[in-house]
C-alpha atoms as one frame of an Amber mdcrd trajectory, in Angstrom:
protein
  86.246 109.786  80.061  86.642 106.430  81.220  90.371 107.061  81.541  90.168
 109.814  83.253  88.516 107.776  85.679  91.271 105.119  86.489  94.186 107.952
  85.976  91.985 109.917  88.926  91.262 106.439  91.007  95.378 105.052  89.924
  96.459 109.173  91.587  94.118 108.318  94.687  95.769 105.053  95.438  99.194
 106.192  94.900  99.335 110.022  95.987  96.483 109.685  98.630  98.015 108.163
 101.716 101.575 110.195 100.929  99.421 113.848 101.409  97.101 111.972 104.437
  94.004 112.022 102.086  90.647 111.443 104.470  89.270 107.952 104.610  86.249
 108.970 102.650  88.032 110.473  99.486  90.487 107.415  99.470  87.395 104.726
  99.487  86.190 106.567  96.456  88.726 104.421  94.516  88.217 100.920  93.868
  91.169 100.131  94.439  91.060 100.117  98.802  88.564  97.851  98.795  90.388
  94.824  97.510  92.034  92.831 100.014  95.489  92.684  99.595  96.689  88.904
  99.827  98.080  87.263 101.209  98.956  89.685 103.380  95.649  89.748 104.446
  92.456  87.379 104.720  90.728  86.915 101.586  87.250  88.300 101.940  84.650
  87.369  98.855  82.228  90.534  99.681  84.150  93.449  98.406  84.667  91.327
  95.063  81.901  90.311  94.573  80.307  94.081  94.865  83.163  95.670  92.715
  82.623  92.363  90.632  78.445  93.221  90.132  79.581  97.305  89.566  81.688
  96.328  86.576  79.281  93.985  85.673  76.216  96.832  85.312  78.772  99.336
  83.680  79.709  96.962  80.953  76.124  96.440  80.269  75.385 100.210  80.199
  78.451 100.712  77.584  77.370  98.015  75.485  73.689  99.553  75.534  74.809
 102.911  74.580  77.442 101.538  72.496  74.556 100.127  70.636  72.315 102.745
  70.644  74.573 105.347  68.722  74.153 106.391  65.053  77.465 106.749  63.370
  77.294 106.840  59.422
């Protein structure tokens, strides 16, 4: 499942501007909110969000990862 996520986020970032995808189905993807530098400024506040999302994930998957009964 999980890499069905990034394929479906890695299509968004590369197919989505080339068929003029709207805004709001191309900020679904992690991938537009990091800055791109140094092209542009370097702004800490989208990292640090997408930083504390993959933060609470990995501690969900290690709780279920835990959790499961596999003998």
């Amino acid at each position: 499942m999980s890499w069905a996520v990034l394929a479906g986020c890695a299509l968004l970032w590369f197919i989505g501007p080339l068929v003029n995808a709207q805004g709001w189905l191309l900020d679904v993807s992690p991938f537009e909110h990091v800055p791109a530098v140094p092209a542009a400024a370097l702004s800490a506040g989208p990292l640090l969000v997408l930083s504390a999302i993959a933060v609470a994930l990995s501690a969900t998957g290690l709780a279920g990862f835990g959790r499961r009964d596999v003998r």
